[in-house]
LOGU-902206 format. One record per residue (C-alpha): residue number from 1; x, y, z; residue in three letters. Coordinates in Angstrom, 2 decimals. Layout:
residues N
[NUM [X Y Z] 'Ala'],
...
This chain:
residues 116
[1 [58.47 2.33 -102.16] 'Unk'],
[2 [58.65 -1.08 -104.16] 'Unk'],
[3 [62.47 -0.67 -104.10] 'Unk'],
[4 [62.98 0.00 -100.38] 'Unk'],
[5 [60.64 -3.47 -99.94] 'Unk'],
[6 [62.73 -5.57 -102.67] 'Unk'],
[7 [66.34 -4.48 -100.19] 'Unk'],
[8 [64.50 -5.23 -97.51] 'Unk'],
[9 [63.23 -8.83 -98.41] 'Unk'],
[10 [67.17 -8.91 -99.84] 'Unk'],
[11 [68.85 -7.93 -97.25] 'Unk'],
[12 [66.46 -10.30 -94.77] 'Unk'],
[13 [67.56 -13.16 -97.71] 'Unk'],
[14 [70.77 -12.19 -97.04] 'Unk'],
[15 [71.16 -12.80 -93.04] 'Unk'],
[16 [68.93 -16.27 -93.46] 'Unk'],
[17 [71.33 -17.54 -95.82] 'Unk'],
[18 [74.53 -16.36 -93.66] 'Unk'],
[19 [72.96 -17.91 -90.27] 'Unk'],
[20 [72.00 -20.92 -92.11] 'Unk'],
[21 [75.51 -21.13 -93.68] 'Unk'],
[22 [76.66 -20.73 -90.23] 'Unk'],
[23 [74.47 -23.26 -89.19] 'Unk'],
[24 [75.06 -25.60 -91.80] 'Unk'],
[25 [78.51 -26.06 -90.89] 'Unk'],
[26 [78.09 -26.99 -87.14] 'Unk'],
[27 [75.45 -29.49 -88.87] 'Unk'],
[28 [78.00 -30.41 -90.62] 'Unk'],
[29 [81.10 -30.48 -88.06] 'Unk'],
[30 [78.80 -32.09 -85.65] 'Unk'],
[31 [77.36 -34.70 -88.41] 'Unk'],
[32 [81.10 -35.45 -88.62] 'Unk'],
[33 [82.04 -36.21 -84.92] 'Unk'],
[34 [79.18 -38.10 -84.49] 'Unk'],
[35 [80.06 -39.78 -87.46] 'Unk'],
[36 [83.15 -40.65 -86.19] 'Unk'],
[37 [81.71 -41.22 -82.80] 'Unk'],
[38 [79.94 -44.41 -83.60] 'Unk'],
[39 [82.65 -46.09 -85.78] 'Unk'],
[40 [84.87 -48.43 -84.46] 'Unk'],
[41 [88.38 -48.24 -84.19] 'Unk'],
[42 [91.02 -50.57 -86.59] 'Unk'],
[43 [93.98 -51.98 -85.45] 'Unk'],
[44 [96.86 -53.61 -87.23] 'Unk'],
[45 [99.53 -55.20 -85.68] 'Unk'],
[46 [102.67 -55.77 -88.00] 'Unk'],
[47 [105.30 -58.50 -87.47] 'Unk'],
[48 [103.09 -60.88 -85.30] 'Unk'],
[49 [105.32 -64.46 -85.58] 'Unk'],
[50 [103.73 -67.52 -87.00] 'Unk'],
[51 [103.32 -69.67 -84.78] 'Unk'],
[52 [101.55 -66.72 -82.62] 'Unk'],
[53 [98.77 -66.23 -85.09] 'Unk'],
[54 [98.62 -70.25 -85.90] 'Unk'],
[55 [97.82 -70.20 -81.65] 'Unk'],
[56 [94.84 -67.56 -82.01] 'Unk'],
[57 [93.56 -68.72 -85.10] 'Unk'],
[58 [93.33 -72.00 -83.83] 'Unk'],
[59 [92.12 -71.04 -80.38] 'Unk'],
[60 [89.28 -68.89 -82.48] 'Unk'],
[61 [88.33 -71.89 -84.28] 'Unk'],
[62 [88.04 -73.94 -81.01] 'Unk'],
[63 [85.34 -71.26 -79.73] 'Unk'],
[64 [83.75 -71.16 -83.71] 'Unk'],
[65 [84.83 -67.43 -84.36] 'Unk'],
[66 [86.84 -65.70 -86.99] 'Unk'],
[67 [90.06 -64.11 -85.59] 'Unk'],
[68 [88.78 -61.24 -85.92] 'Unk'],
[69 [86.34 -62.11 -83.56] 'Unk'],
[70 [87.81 -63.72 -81.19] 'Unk'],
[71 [91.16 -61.14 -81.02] 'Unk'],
[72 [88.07 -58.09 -80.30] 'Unk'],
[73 [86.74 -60.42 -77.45] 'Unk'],
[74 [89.76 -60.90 -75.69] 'Unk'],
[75 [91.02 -57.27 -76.49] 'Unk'],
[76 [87.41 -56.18 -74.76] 'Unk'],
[77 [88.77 -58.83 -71.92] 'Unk'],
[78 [92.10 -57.52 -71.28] 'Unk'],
[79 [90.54 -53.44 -70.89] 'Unk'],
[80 [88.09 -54.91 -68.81] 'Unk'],
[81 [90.64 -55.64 -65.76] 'Unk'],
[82 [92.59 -52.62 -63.86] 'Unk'],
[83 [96.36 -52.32 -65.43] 'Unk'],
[84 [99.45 -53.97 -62.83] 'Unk'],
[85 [100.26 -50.25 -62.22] 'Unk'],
[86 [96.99 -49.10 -61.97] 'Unk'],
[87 [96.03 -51.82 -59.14] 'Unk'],
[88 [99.92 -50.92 -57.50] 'Unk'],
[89 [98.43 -47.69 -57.24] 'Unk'],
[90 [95.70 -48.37 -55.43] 'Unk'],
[91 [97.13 -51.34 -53.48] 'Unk'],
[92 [99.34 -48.25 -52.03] 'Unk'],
[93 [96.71 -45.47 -51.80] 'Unk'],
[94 [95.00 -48.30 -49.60] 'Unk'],
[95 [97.92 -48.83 -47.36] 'Unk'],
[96 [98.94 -45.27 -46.67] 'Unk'],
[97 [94.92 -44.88 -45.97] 'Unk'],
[98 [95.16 -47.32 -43.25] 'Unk'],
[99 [98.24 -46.45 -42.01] 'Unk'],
[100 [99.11 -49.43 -40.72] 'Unk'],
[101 [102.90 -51.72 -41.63] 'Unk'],
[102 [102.68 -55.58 -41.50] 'Unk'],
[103 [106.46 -56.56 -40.76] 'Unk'],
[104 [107.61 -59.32 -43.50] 'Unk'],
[105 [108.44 -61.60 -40.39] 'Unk'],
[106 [104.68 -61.16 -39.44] 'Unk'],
[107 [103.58 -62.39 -42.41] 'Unk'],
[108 [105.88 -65.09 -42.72] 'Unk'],
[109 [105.00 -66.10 -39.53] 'Unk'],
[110 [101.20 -66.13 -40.36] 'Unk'],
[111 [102.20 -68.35 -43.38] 'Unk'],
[112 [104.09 -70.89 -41.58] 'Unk'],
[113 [101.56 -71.20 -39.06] 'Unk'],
[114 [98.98 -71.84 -41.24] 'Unk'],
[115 [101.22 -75.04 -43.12] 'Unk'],
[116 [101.44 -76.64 -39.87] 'Unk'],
């Protein structure tokens, strides 16, 4: 009877440890990504000329930041706007949603109107 107890409590051992093996390693893969999650990003940029990076390191200095600094601001700046094709897009999805044409004489017209 004491034997049969002892492979029972083993055997329950046993599945504890494999389900917290199991769920050590999503810990773990989960520890990881949001790990990874919350670090930021590095970025080198190779070649850049001199007198380029004499221009942002003295344009950081003007505004009292390290290059590093500044270069994240205006990188933060630049994402911040739409892309050229992005706003092309929707400058056309606009037009074919209103389905109107303005002729290019029409708005020429409308110009020179207005500079008179």
């Amino acid at each position: 009877m004491a034997i049969e107890i002892e492979l029972r409590e083993i055997d329950a051992l046993r599945e504890v440890q494999q389900m917290c093996a199991g769920q050590r390693a999503v810990l773990a893969e989960c520890g990881q990504c949001w790990q990874n999650a919350g670090m930021a990003k590095q970025i080198t940029i190779r070649n850049v000329p001199d007198d380029v990076c004499d221009e942002l390191a003295a344009r950081a200095a003007e505004q009292r930041q390290s290059m590093q600094e500044y270069l994240r601001g205006e990188l933060e700046h630049l994402v911040a706007k739409p892309s050229v094709a992005s706003l092309l897009e929707e400058i056309r999805r606009r037009k074919e949603a209103a389905g109107t044409r303005v002729s290019a004489a029409t708005i020429l017209a409308a110009r020179d109107a207005d500079r008179k």
